[in-house]
N, C-alpha and C positions, 0 to 999 in steps of 0.2 A: 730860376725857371721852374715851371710845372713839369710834372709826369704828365704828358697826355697820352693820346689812345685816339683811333680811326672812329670817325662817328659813320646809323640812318636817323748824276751827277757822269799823215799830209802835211805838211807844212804851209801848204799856201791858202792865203785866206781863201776859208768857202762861200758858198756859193745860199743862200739863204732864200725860202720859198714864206711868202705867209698864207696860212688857212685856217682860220679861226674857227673853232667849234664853239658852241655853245657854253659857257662856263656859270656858277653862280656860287654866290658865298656861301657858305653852309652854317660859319661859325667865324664872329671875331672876340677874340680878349681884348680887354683895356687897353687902351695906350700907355708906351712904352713898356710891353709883349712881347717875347721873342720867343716863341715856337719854333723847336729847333729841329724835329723827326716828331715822325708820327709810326705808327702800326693799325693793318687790318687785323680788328680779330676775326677767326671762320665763321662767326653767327654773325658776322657782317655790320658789328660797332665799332665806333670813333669814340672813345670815348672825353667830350671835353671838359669834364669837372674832373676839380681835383681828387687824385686818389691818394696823393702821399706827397708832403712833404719833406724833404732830405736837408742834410744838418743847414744853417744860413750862409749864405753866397758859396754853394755848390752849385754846378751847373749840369743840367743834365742832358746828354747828347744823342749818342747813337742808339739803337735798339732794334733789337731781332728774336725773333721767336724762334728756340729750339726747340720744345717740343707743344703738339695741340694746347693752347692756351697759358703755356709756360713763355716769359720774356724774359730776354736779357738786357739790361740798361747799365750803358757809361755813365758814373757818377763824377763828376771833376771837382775839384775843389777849384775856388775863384784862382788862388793866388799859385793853381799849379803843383802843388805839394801832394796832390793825393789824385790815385785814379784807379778810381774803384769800380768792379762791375756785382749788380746788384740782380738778383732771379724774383722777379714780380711772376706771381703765379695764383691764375683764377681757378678755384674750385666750381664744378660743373653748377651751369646755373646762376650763378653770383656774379657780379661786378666788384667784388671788397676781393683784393689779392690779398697774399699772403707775400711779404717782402724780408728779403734777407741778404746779408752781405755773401758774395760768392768769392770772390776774389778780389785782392789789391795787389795793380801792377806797379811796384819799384823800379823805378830807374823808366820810367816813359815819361815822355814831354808832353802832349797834349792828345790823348786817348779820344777819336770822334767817331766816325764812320763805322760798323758794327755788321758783321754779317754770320750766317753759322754756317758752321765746318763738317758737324755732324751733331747728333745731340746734347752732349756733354761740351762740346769745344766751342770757341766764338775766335771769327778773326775780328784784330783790333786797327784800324789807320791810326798810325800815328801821327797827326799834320804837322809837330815840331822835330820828329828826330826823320820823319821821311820813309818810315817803313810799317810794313804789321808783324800785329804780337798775333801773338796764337796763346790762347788762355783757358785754363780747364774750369769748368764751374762749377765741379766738382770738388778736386782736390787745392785750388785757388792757386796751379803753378801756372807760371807763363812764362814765355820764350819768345824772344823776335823772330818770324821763322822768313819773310821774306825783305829785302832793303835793294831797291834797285832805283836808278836816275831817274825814272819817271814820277816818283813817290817824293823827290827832294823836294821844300822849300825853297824859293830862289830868293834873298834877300833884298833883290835890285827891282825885284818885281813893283811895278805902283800899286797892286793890288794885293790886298791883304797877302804881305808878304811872307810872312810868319805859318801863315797854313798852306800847308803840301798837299799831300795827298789827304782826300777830306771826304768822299762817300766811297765805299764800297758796298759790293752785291755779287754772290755767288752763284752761276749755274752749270750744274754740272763740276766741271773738272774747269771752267774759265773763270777767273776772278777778272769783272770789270771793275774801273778805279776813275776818280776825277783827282784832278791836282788843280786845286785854287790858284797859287804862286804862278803854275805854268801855262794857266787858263789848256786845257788837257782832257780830255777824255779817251782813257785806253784799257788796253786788255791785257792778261797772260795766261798760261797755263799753269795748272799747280799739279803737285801730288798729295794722294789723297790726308797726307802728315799736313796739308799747308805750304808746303816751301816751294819755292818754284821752279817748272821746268825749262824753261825759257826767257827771256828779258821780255819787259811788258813793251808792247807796241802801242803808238798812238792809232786812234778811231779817228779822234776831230780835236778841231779847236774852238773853243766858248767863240762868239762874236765880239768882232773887235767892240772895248773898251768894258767888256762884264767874265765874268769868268765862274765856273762851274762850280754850283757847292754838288748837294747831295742830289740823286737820280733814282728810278724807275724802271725795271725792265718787263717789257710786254711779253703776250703769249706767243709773237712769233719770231721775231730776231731785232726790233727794234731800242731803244732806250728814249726815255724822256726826260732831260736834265731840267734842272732847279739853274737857274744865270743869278742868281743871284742878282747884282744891281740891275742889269737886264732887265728885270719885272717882267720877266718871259718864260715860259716853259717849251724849251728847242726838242725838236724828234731827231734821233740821228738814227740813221740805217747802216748798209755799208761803206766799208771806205769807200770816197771815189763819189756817194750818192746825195744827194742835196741836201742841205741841214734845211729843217724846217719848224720855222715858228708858230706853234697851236696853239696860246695862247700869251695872255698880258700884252704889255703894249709899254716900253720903256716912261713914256709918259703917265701912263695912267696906277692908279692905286688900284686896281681890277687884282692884281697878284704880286704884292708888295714887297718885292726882294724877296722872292722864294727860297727856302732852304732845304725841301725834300719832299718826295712823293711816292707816292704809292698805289696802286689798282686795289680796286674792291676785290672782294674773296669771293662774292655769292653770286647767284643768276641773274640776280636783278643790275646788280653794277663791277659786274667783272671789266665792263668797260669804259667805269669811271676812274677817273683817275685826280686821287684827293690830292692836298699841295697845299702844304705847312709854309706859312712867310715870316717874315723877320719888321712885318709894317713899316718898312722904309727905316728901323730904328741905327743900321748905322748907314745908309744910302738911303739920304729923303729923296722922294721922288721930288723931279723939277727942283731939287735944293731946296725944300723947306715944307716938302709933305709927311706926315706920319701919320699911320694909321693901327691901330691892334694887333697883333697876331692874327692870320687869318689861315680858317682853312677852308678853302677853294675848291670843287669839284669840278672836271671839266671834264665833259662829255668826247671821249675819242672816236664814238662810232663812225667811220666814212673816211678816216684818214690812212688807214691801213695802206698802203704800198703793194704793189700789182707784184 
């Protein structure tokens, strides 16, 4: 996979509204592409050429920005052996980062989802053992700091069984979470160390038959999940309040098995909201579509919630 960059994730089935905003491609890679996260940087780039290459069939996943223009990026090795996190850091002015190994977590199963804790620390999903690391990027230690049911893997799942919990995103003192296995979107509380105060509660659930990778959260209380096979990007509010479909269209290559997204940083598209896909590469649309990696802008203005 590429290192990319922003260019200019109840119990009872819910309740699904559709309202379609405006959307358009901004960028697709080759076929068989698999763009897996993206990042806004604050001067308001995407960046889709290559910046860095990392050793062959590593994979590269989550990624969060600790400090102005400093990133952190999951490095995985294909076969699982290694999971590394790596500090991509732009000098003012520049697109050429400066890349270095920060830390390698031993003893985790599949290192994805990536959010920060504070400057120095990143939390880690782990969607094979079902919990997060908490990992210094400074001194390269890390520790599991939270493991709760909602994070597990379900084995019996039809849907990518194997990944658990698989995007996080921190605001405040609530870490929100998706679990793939349990098609899931939920919350907890943590302390400011990362561990948690409370057991995580479910928000929603993916729509039958897709289930939730990596998500979004806006400026007011809302989240925008990636459905992965879905080809759809769903709004969830609070519990109790209607899921709603803003874009894609399970049939169509419009937003090709989404895997993560993000809002613009600047004035001009704080309320766009960009959207990494996976080109149908392991869910072809209609069973036999693929298309590149794409990344998608879809315009939220008007959908906001009264």
């Amino acid at each position: 996979m590429q290192l990319t960059y922003s260019i200019p994730f109840l119990t009872l089935l819910p309740t699904f509204i559709t309202a379609l905003p405006p959307t358009h491609l901004v960028y697709e890679a080759p076929n068989d592409t698999w763009l897996e996260n993206l990042a806004a940087r604050g001067c308001g780039s995407i960046l889709p050429n290559l910046l860095h290459r990392f050793s062959s069939g590593s994979l590269t996943v989550g990624i969060t920005e600790t400090t102005p223009d400093t990133f952190q990026v999951i490095v995985a090795s294909a076969t699982l052996e290694n999971n590394s996190i790596y500090t991509v850091s732009f000098l003012v002015n520049s697109d050429v980062p400066l890349i270095h190994l920060a830390a390698t977590v031993s003893g985790a199963g599949l290192l994805n989802g990536l959010a920060t804790l504070n400057p120095n620390t990143v939390l880690a999903a782990d969607s094979y053992k079902g919990v997060v690391w908490a990992i210094d990027t400074l001194t390269g230690a890390s520790r599991i700091a939270i493991s709760d049911t909602l994070m597990a893997p379900l084995t019996t799942s039809v849907f990518e069984s194997t990944i658990g919990i698989n995007g996080i995103k921190l605001r405040g003192s609530t870490l929100y979470l998706t679990n793939s296995a349990q098609a899931l979107f939920a919350k907890m509380e943590i302390q400011p160390n990362g561990t948690a105060i409370n057991a995580a509660e479910v928000i929603a659930h993916s729509p039958p038959g897709t289930t939730y990778d990596d998500f979004a959260l806006d400026g007011r209380r809302d989240a925008f999940l990636a459905t992965s096979q879905g080809n759809t990007i769903e709004e969830v509010g609070r519990v109790g309040e209607p899921q709603i479909i803003v874009a894609g269209n399970i049939n169509s290559t419009e937003i090709a098995e989404p895997t993560a997204a993000q809002f613009g940083r600047t004035l001009a598209d704080r309320d766009v909201l960009y959207v990494t896909t996976a080109g149908g590469l392991e869910a072809p649309i209609n069973g036999d579509e693929r298309v590149g990696g794409q990344l998608v802008a879809v315009d939220t203005r008007g959908l906001w919630r009264a």
